[in-house]
N, CA, C and O of each residue as an XYZ file, in Angstrom:
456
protein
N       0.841     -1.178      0.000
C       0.000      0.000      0.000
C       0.887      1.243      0.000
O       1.826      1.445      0.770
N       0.349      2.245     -1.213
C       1.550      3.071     -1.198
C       1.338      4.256      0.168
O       0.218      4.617      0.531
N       2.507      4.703      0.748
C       2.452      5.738      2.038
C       1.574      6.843      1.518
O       1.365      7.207      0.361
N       0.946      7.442      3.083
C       0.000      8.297      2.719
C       0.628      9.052      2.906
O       1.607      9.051      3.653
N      -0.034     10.382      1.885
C       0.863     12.127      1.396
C       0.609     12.693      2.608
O      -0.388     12.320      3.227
N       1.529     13.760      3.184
C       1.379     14.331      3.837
C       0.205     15.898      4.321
O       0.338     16.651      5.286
N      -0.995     15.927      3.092
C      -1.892     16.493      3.301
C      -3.067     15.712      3.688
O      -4.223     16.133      3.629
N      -2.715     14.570      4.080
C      -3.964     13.261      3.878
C      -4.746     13.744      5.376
O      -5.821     14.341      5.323
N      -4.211     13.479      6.452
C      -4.630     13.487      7.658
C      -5.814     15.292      7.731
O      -6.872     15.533      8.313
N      -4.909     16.154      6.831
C      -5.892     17.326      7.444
C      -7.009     17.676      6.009
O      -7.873     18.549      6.096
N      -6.803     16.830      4.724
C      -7.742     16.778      4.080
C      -8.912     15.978      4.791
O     -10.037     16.463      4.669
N      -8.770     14.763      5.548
C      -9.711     13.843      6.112
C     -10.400     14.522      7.109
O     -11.604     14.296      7.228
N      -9.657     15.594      8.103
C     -10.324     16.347      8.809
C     -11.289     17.543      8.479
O     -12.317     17.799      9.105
N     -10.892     18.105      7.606
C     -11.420     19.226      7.094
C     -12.877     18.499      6.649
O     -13.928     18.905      7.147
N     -12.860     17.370      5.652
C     -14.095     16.694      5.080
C     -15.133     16.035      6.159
O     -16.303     15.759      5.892
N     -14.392     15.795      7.646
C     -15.300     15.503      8.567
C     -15.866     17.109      9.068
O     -16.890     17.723      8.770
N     -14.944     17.386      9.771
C     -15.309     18.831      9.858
C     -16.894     19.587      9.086
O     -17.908     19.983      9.662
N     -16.611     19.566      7.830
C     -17.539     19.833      6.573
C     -18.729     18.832      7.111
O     -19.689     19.583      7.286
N     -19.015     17.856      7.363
C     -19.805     16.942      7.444
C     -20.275     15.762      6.704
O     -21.431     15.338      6.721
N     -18.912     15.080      5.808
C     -18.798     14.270      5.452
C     -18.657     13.248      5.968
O     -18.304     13.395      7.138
N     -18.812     11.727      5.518
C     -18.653     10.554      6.393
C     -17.109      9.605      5.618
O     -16.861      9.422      4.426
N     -16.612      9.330      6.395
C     -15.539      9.089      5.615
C     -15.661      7.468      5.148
O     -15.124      6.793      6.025
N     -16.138      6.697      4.162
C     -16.606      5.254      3.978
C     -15.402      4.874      3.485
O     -15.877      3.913      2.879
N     -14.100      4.803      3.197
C     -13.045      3.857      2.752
C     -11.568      4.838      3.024
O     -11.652      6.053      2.844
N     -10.367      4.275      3.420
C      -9.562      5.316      3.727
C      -8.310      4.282      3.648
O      -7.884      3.881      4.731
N      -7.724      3.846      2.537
C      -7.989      4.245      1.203
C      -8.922      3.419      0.360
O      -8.983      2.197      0.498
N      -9.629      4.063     -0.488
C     -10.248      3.479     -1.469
C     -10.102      2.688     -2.663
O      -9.649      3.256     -3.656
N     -10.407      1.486     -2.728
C     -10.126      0.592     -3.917
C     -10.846      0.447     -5.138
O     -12.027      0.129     -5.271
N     -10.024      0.708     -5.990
C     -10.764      0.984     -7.214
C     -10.441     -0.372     -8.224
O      -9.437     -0.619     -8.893
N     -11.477     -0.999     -8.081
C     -11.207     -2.189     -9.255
C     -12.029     -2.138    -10.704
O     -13.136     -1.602    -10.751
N     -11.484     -2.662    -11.746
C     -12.100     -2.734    -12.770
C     -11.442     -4.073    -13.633
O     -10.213     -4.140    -13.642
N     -12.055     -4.916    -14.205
C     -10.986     -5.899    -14.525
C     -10.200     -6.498    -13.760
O     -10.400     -6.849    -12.597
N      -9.239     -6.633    -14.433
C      -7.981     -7.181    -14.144
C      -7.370     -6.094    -12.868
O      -6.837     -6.533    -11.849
N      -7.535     -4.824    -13.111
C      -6.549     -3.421    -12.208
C      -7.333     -3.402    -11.161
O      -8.430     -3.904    -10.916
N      -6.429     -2.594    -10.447
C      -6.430     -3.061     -9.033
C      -5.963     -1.761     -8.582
O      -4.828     -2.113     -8.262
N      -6.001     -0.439     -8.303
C      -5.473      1.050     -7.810
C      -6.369      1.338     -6.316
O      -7.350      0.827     -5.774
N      -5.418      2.461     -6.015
C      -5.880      2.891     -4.501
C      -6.295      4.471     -4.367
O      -5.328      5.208     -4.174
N      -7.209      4.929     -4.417
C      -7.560      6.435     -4.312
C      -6.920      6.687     -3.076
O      -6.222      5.815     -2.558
N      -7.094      7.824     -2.538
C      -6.617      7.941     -1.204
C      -7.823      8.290      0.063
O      -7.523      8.256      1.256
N      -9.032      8.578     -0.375
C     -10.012      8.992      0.583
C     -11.613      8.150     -0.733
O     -11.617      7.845     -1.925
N     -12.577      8.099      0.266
C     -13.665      7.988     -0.221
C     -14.474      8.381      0.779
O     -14.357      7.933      1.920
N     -15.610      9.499      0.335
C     -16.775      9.953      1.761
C     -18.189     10.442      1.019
O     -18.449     10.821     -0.123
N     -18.836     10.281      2.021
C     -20.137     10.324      1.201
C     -20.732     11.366      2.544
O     -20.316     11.579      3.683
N     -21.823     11.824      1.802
C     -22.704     12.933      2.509
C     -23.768     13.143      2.345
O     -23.870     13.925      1.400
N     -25.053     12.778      2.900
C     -26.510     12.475      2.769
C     -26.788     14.191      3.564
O     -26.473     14.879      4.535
N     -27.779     14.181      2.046
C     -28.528     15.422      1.997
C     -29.812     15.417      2.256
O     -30.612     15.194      1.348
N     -30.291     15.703      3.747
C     -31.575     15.443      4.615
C     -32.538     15.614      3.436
O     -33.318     14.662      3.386
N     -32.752     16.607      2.381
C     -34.177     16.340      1.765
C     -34.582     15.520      1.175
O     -35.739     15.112      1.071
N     -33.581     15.163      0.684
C     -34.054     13.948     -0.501
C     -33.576     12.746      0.458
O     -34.224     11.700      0.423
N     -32.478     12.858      1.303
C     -32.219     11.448      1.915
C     -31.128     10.717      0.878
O     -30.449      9.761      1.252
N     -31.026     11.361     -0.669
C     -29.963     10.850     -1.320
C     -28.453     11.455     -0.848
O     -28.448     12.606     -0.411
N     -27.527     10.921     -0.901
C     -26.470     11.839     -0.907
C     -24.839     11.845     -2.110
O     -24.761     11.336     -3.228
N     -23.858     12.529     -1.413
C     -23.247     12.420     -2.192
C     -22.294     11.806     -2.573
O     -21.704     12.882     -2.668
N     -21.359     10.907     -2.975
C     -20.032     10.461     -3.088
C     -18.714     10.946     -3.674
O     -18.525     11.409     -4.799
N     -18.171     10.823     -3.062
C     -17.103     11.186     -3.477
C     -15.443     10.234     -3.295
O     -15.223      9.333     -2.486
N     -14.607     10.729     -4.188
C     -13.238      9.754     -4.082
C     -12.240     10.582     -4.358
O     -12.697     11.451     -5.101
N     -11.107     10.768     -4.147
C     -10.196     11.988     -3.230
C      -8.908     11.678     -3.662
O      -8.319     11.036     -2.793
N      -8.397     11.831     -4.419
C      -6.852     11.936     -4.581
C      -5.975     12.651     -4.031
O      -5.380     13.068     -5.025
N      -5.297     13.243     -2.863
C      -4.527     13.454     -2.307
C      -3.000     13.743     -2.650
O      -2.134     12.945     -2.291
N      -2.598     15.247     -3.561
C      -1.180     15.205     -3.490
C      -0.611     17.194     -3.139
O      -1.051     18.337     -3.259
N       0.848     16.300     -2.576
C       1.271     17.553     -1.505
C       2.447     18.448     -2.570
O       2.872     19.573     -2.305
N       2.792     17.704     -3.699
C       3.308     18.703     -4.550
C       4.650     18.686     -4.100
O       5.267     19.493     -4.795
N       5.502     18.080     -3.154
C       6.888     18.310     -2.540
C       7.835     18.208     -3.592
O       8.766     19.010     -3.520
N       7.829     17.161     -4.870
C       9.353     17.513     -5.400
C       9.881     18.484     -6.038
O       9.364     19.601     -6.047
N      11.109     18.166     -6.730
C      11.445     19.550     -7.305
C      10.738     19.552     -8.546
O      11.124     20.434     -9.313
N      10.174     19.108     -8.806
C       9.551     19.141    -10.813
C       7.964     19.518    -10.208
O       7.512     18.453     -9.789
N       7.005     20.565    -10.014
C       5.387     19.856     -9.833
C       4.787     19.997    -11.090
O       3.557     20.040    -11.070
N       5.516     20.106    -12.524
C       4.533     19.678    -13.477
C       4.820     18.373    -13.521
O       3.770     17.782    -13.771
N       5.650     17.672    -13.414
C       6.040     16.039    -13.458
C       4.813     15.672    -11.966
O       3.775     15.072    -12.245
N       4.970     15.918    -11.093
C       3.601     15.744    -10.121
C       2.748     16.034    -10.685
O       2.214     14.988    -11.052
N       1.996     17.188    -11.170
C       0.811     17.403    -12.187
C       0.514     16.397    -13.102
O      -0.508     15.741    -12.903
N       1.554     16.029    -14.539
C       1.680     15.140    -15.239
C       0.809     13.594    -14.010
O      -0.366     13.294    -14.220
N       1.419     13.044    -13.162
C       1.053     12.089    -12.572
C      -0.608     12.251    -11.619
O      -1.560     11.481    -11.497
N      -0.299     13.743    -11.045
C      -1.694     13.336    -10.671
C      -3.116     13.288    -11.370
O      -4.106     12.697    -10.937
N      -3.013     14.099    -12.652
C      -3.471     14.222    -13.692
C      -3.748     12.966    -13.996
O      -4.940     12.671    -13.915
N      -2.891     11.998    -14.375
C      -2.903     10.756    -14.984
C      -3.730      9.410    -14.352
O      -4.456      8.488    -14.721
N      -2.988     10.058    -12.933
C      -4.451      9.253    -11.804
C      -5.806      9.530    -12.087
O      -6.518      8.620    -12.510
N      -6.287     10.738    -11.899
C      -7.299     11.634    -11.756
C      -8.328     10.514    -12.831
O      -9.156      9.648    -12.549
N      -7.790     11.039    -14.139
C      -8.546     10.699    -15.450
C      -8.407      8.814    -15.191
O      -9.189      7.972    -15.634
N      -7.618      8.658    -14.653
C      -7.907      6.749    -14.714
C      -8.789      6.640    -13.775
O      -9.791      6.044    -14.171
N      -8.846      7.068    -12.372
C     -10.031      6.900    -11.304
C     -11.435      7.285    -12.244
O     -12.290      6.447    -12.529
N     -11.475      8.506    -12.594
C     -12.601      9.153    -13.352
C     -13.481      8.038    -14.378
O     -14.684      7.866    -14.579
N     -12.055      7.300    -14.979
C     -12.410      6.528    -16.199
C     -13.160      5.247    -15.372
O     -14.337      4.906    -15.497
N     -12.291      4.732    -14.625
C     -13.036      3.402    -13.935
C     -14.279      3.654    -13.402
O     -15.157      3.017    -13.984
N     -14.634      4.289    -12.586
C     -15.240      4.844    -11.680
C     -16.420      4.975    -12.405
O     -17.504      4.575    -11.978
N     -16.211      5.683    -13.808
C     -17.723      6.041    -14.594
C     -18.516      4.542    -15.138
O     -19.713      4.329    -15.326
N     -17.483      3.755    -15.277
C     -18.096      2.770    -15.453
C     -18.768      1.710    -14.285
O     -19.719      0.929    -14.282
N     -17.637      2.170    -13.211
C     -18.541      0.678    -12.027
C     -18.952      1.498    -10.717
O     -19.324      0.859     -9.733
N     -18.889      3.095    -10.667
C     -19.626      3.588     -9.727
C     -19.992      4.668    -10.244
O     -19.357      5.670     -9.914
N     -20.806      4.774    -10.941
C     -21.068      6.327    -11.848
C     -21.680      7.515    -11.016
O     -21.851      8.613    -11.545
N     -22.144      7.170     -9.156
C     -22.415      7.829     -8.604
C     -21.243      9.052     -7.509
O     -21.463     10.035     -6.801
N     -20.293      8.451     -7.820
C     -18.733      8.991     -7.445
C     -18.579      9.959     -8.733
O     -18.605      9.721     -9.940
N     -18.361     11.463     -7.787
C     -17.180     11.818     -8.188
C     -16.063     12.336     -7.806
O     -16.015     12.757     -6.651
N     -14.960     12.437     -8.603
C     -13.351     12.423     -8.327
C     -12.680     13.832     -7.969
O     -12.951     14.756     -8.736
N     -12.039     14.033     -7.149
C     -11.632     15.699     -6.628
C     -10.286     14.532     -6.664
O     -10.163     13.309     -6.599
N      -9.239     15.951     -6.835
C      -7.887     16.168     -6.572
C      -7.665     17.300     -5.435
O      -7.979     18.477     -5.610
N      -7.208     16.901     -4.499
C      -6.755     17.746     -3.187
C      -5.510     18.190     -3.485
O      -4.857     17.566     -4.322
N      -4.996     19.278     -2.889
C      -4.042     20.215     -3.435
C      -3.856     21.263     -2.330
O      -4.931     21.846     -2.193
N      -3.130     21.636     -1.669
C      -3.040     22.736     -0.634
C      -2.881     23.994     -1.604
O      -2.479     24.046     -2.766
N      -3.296     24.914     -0.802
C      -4.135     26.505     -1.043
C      -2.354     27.098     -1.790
O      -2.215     28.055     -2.553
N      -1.423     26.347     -1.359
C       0.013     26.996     -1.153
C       0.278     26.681     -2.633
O       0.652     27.623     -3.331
N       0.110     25.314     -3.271
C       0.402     25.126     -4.443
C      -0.275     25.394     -5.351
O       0.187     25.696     -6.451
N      -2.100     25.313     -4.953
C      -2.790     25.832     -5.716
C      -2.034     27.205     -6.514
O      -1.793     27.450     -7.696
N      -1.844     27.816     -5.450
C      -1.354     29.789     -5.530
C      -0.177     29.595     -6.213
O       0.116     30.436     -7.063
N       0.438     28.816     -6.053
C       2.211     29.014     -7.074
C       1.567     28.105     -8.592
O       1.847     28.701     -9.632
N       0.953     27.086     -8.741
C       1.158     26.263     -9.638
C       0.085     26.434    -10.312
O       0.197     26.691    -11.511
N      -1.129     26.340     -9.752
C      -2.325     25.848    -10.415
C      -2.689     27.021    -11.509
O      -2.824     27.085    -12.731
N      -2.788     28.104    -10.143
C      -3.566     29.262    -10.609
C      -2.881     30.555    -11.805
O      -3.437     31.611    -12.108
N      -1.407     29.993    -12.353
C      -0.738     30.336    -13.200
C      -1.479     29.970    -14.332
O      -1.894     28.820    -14.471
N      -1.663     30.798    -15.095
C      -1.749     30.771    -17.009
C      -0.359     29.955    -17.766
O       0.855     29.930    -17.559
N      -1.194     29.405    -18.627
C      -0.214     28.668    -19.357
C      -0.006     29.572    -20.836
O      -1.011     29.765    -21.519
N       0.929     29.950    -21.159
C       0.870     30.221    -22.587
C       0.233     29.756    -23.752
O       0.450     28.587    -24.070
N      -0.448     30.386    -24.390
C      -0.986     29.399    -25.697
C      -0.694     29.172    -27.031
O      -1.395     28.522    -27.807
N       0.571     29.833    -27.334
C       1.899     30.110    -28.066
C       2.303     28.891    -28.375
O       3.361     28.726    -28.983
């Protein structure tokens, strides 16, 4: 089981906090033959309808020196969870967690279109 990122513990809090329920920690995503590990799964029932919501959580802290090579990978997760997922739980959907710190240096940069 691969080690958990070091934003894991206060993403899990924040989503209880929020009033989420946390149902798998980590989450297994099978399809076929594959066999992958999300890092969070939580769901959240919405008193009117009594339906609620799901969700599955990818978790990354951005530490090395390259974060488009991290991007490149979490990206690559993202869209394979997304892909499985639509087919054998189509009621999930997929967030990428990201601290506010990298968001602000990495995310929220423009890319050239040059």
């Amino acid at each position: 089981m691969p080690a958990k990122d070091t934003l894991h513990n206060p993403v899990k809090n924040a989503l209880i906090k929020d009033g989420w329920t946390i149902s798998f920690d980590p989450y297994p995503i099978k399809y076929e033959e594959v066999k992958l590990v999300a890092d969070l799964a939580g769901e959240k029932t919405i008193s009117a309808t009594r339906e609620g919501q799901q969700i599955v959580i990818e978790i990354k802290s951005f530490l090395s020196r390259s974060p488009m090579r991290e991007f490149e990978t979490a990206l690559g997760q993202y869209l394979i969870y997304q892909t499985f997922l639509s087919i054998t739980h189509p009621e999930y959907k997929v967030y990428l967690a990201i601290s506010k710190k990298i968001y602000e240096k990495f995310f929220f940069h423009k890319l050239p279109l040059n």
